[in-house]
N, C-alpha and C positions, 0 to 999 in steps of 0.2 A: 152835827159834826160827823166825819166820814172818816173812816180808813182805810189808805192804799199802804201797801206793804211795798218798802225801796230799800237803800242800800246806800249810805251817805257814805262818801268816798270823795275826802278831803271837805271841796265844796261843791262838789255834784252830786246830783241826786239820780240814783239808778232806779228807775222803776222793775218792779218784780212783776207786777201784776197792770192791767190796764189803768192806767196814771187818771189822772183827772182833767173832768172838761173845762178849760180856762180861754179869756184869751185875755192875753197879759200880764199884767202880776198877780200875783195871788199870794195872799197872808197864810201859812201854814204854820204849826205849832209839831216839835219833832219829840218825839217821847220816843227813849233809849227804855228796851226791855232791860229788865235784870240781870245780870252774866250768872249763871249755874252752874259750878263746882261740876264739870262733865266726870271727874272719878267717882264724887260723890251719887251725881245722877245715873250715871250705867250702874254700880251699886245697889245702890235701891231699892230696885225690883228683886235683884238675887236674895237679897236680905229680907225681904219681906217673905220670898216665896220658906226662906231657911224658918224663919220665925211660924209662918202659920203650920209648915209641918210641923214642927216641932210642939203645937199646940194639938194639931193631930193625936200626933203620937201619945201623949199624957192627957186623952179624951179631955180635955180641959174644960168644957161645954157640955158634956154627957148629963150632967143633972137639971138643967134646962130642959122643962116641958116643953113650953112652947118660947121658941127663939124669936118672933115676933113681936109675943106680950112682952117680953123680956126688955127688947131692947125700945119697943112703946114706953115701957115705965122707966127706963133708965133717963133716955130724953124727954121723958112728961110730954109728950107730945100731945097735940090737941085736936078733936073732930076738925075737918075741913069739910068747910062747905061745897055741898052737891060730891060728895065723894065717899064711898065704901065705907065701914070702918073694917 
């Protein structure tokens, strides 16, 4: 299965991007994205950036040797094959 991004309007379908090669009818399946809270989503970012300085600030992390091994054993995470540890 394939995705074209369009823009349903009413019962027509607005292609965003170069539409699909048909001839005739063709069976599609239309899947509506989520709608996102846009105050909450601009938000967000600012709130995060407020929160980690604020972790800054009160060295929160400072007794953490190595931040790596740290957050390795926090997720148990496991050797992957063909890959560093």
């Amino acid at each position: 299965m394939r995705t074209y991004k369009a823009i349903l309007h009413d019962d027509q379908i607005e292609w965003l991007e170069r539409p699909p090669e048909t001839s005739g009818a063709l069976q599609v399946y239309i899947t509506f994205p989520e709608e996102q809270d846009s105050e909450v989503s601009s938000n967000r970012g600012k709130l995060m950036a407020e929160v980690l300085a604020e972790l800054a600030r009160r060295d929160t992390f400072s007794t953490i040797p190595d931040p790596v091994a740290w957050q390795r054993e926090l997720r148990a995470e496991r050797a992957l094959p063909d890959r560093d540890v």
